[in-house]
C-alpha positions as CSV (number, residue, x, y, z in Angstrom):
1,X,16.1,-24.2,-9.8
2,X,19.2,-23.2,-12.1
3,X,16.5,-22.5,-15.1
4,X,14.3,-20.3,-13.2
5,X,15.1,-16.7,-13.6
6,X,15.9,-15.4,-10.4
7,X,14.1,-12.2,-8.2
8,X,16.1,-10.3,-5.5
9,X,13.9,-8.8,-3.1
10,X,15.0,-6.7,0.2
11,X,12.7,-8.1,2.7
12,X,12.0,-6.1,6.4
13,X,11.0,-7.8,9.4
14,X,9.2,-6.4,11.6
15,X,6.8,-7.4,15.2
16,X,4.3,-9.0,16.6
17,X,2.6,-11.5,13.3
18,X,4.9,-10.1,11.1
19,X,6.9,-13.8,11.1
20,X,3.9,-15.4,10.0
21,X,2.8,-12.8,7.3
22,X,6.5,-14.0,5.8
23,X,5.9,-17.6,6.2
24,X,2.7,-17.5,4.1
25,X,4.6,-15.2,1.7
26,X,7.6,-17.6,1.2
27,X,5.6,-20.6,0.6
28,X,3.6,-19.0,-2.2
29,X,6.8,-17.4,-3.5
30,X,8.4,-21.3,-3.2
31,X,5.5,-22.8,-6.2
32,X,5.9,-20.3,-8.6
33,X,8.4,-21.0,-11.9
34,X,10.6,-17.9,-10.6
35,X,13.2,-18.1,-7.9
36,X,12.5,-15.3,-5.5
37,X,15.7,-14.5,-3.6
38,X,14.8,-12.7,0.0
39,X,17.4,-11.5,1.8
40,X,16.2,-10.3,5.3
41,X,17.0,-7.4,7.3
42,X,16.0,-7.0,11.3
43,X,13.5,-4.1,11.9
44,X,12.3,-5.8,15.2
45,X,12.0,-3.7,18.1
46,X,14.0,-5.7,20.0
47,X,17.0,-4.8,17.4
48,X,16.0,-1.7,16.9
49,X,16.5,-0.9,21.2
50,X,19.7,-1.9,20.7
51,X,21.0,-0.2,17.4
52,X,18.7,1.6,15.9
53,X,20.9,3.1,13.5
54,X,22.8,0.1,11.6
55,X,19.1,-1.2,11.4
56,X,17.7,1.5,9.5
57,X,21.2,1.6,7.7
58,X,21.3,-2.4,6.5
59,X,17.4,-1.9,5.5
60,X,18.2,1.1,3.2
61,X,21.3,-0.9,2.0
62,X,19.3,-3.3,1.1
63,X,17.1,-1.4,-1.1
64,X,18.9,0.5,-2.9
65,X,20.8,-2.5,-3.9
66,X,17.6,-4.7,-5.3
67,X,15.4,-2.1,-5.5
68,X,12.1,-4.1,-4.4
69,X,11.3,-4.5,-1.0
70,X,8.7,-6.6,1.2
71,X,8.1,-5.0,4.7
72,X,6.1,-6.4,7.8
73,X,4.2,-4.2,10.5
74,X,6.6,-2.6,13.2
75,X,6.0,-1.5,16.2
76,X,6.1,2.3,16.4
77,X,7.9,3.0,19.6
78,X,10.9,5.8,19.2
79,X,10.2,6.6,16.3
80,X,7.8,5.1,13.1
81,X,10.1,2.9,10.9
82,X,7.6,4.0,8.2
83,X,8.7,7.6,8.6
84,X,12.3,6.8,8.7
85,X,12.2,4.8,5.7
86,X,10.1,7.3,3.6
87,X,12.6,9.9,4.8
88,X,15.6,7.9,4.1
89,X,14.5,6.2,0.8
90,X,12.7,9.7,-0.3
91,X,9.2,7.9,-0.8
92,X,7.1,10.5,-2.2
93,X,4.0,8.5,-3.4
94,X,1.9,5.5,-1.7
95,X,-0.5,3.5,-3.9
96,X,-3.1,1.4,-2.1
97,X,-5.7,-0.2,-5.2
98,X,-9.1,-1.9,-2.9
99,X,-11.4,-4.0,-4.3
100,X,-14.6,-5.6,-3.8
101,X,-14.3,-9.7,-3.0
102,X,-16.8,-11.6,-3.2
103,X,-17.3,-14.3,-0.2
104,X,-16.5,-11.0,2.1
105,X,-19.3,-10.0,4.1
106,X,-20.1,-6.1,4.0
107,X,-22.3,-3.4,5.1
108,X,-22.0,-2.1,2.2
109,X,-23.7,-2.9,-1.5
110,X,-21.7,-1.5,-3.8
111,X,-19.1,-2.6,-5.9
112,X,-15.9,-1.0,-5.0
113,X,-12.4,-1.1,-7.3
114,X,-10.4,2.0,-6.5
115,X,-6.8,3.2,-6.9
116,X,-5.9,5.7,-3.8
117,X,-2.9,7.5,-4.8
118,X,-1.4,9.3,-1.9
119,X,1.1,12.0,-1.6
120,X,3.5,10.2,1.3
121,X,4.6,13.2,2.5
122,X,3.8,16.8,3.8
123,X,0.4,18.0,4.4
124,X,-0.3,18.2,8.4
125,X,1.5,15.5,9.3
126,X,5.2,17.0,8.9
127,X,4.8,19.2,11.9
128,X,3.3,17.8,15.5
129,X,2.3,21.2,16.5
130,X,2.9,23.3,19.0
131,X,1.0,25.1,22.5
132,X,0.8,28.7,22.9
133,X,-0.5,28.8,26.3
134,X,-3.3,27.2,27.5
135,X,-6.1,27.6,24.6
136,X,-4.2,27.5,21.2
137,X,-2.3,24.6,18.9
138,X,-1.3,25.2,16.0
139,X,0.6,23.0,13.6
140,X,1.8,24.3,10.1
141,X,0.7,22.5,6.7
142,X,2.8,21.7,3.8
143,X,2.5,20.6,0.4
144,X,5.7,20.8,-1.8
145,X,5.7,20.7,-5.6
146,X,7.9,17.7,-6.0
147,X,5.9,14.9,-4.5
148,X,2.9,16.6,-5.8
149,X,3.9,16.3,-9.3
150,X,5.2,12.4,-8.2
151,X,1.9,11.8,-6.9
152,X,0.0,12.9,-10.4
153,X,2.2,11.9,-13.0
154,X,1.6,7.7,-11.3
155,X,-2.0,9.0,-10.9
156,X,-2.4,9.8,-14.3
157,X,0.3,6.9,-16.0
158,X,-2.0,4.3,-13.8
159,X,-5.1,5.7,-15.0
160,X,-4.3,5.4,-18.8
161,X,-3.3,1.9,-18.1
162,X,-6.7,0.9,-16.9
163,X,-8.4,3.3,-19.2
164,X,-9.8,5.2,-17.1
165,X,-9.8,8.8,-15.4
166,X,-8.2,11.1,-12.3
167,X,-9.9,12.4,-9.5
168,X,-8.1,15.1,-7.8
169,X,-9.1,15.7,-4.2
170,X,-8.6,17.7,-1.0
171,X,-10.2,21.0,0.5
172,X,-9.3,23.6,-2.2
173,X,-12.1,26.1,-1.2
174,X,-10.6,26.3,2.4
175,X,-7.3,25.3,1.9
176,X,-6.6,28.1,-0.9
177,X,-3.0,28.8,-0.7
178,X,-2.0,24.6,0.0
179,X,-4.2,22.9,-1.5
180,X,-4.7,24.9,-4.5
181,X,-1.1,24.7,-4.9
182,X,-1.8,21.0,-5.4
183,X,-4.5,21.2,-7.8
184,X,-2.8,23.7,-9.8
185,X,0.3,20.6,-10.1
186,X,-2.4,18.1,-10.8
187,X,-4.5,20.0,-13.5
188,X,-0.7,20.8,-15.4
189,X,0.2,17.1,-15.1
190,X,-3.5,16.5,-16.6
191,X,-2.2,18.7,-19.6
192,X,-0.2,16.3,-20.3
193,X,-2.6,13.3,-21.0
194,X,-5.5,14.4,-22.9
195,X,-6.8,11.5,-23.2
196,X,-7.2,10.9,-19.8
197,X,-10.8,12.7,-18.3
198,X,-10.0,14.4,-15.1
199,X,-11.6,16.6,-12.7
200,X,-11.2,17.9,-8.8
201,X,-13.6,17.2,-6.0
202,X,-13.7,18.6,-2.4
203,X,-12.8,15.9,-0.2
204,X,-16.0,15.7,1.8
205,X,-18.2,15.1,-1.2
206,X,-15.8,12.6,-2.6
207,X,-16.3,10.5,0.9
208,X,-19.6,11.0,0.4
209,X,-20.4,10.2,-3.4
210,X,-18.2,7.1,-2.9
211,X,-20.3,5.6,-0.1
212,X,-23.5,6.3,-2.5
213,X,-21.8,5.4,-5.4
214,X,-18.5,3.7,-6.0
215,X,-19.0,2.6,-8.8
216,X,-17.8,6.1,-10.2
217,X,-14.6,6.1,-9.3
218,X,-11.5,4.3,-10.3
219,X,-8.2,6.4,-9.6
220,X,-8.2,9.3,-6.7
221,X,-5.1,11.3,-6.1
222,X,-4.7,13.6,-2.6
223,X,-2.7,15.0,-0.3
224,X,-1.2,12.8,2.4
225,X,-3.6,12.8,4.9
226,X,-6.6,12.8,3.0
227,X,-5.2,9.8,1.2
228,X,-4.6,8.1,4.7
229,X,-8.5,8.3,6.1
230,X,-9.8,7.3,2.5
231,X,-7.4,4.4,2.2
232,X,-8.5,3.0,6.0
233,X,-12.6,4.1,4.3
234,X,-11.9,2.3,1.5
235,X,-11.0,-1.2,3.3
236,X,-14.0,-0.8,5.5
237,X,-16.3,-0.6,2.4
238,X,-15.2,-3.5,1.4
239,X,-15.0,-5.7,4.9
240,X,-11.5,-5.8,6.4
241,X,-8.3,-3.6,6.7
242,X,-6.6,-7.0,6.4
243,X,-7.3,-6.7,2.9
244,X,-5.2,-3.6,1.9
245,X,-2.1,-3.8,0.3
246,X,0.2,-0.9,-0.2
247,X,3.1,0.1,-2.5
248,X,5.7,2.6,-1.6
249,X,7.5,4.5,-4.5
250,X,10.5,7.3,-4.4
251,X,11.3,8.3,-8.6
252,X,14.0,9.3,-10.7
253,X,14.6,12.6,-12.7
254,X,12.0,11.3,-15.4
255,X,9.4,10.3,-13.0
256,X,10.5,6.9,-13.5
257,X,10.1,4.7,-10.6
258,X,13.3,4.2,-8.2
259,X,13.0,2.4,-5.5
260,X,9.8,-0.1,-4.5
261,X,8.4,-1.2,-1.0
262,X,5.0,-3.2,-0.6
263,X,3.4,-3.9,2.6
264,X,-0.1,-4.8,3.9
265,X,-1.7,-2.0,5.8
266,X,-2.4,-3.7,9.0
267,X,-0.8,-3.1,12.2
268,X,1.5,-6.1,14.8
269,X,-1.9,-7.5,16.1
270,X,0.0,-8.2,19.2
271,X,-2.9,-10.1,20.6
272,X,-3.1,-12.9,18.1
273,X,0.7,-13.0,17.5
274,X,2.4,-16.6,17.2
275,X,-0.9,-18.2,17.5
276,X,-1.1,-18.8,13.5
277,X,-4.6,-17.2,13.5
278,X,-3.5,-13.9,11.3
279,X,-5.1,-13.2,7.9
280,X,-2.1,-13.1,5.4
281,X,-4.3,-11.9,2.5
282,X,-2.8,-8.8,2.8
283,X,0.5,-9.4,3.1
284,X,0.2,-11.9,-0.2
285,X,-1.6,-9.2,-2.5
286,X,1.3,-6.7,-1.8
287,X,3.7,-9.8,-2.7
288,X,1.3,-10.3,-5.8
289,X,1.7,-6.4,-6.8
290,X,5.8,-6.6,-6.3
291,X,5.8,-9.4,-8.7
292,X,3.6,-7.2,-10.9
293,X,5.4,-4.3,-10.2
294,X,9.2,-6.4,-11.3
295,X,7.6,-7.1,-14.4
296,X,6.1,-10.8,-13.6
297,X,2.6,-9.6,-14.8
298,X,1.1,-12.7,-15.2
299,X,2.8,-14.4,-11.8
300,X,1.7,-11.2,-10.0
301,X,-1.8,-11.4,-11.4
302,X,-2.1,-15.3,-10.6
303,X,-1.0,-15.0,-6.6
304,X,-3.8,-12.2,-6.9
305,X,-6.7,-14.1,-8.5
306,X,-5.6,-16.8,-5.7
307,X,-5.8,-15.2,-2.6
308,X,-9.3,-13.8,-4.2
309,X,-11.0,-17.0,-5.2
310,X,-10.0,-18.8,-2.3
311,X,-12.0,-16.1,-0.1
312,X,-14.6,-16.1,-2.8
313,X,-14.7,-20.3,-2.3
314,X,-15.0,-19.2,1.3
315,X,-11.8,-20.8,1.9
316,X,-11.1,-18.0,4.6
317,X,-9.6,-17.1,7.9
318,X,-11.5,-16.5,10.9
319,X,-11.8,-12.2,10.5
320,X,-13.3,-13.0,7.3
321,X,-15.7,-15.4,8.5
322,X,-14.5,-18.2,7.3
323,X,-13.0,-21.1,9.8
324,X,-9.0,-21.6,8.5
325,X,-6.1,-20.6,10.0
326,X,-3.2,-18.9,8.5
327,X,-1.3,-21.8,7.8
328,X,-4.6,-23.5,5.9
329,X,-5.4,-20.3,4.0
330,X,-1.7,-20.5,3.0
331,X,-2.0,-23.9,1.4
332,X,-5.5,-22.9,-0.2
333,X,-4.2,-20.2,-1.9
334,X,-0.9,-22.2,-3.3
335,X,-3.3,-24.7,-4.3
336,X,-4.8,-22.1,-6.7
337,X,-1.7,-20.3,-7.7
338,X,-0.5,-24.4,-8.9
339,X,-3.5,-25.2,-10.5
340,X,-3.9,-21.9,-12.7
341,X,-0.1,-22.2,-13.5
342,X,0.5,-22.3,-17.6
């Protein structure tokens, strides 16, 4: 083990199958030629009741020390550790890329392989509202320059990377003074990359020129919320929320990228916890984009092409139709990631 190089990755764990989502992780992590070094942090509820504080303290510790970070589903109770981490860690952007797999039953025919850049903060979710009397809520809506410009200048690196263009999209027409604010950030990021095409949609037409057409788009970049219903669309086009992985990213002065969290997008599934039924496909492709992410490319891009040919091979768990368990999807996959290793 002395000659592999060595990756130090802050790793959060969390409820319900979370244990088992890092089980399949650390087995895959165990066969490659890198030495993954995880060094875990308690985001349980349980620890959480009893000290919430030196919890969230020892997980952003943790980060800002390596940097990378694997995190499991928690149970929102108090408060959403998501939130408090975003807050804490200043996570400004959330990337979720979904694609088509083949061997993944649909209702859909179209070919799918999109890049939902989210703003992670602001929008209508900073502010829970308020009554005035009986008939009235009202909640306020915010979208800040800083995080905008975060949000486009990924959007826009990512899409010249894949050769390909930016859509920007939220309700401009209605949203004038917000959401035009964030189009006007977005068009003078696009300024910057000429040779990246981009132009804005109105959210509604996007949702509904991506069921008829997919096909059309590669990288979308929106306001929080917006991002967070296209994201959960996006996974039901192409079968199974258990198939979205997500990267969390707070930046530097130069728009450089900070500080790094990836987790799959699916919740505790209390239900099926500790029975060894979970799909860990998630959980693996946001391990496969860390390891891209750390500059392991070509080890990110094999635990990838794993977890996808095994489902294609219909070498699947039980959500996806297929008849394994988590622990047999587990070894499937390794036995992919072993035989494609140079």
């Amino acid at each position: 083990m002395s000659d592999r190089a060595t990756l130090h990755v802050a790793e959060l764990h969390g409820d319900g199958i979370s244990p088992e989502l890092s089980t399949s992780v650390h087995q895959v992590a165990l066969i490659l030629p890198l030495l993954v070094q995880f060094h875990p942090v308690d985001l349980t509820v349980e620890s959480r009741r009893k000290n919430a504080t030196a919890c969230y303290d020892a997980a952003v510790s943790a980060l800002q020390t390596h940097r990378l970070a694997m995190k499991y589903p928690t149970i929102t109770e108090k408060e959403s550790p998501n939130k408090v981490l975003r807050d804490r860690c200043h996570f400004s952007v959330i990337h979720r890329p979904v694609a088509s797999l083949p061997g993944v039953k649909t209702r859909h025919d179209g070919q799918v392989d999109l890049h939902i850049v989210r703003i992670a903060v602001g929008g209508t979710y900073e502010d829970a509202g308020r009554r005035i009397g009986d008939d009235v809520a009202v909640s306020i809506r915010v979208i800040e320059r800083k995080p905008s410009r975060e949000a486009a200048l990924f959007a826009f690196r990512l899409a010249k990377s894949l050769a390909s263009g930016v859509v920007s999209s939220s309700k401009y027409t209605i949203q004038r003074a917000t959401d035009g604010l964030f189009e006007e950030i977005v068009l003078d990021v696009a300024r910057d990359f000429p040779g990246v095409p981009h132009h804005s949609e109105l959210f509604d037409s996007l949702l509904y020129k991506l069921i008829l057409k997919p096909e059309a788009y590669r990288v979308v970049v929106t306001p929080n919320e917006y991002g967070d219903f296209l994201s959960d669309m996006a996974c039901g086009m192409i079968g199974s929320l258990g198939l979205g992985a997500s990267a969390n990213y707070s930046f530097d002065a130069r728009g450089d990228v900070a500080l790094a969290l990836f987790d799959p997008a699916g919740g505790t599934a209390p239900d099926i916890a500790g029975k060894g039924v979970c799909n860990p496909s998630a959980a693996l492709l946001a391990f496969s984009m860390l390891l891209t992410h750390a500059g392991h490319r070509e080890l990110g891009g094999l635990v990838d092409g794993a977890v996808r040919s095994a489902i294609a091979a219909r070498e699947s768990t039980r959500d996806l139709g297929g008849t394994m368990n988590t622990a047999e999807f587990t070894a499937a996959v390794c036995r992919r990631v072993v035989a494609s290793r140079p």
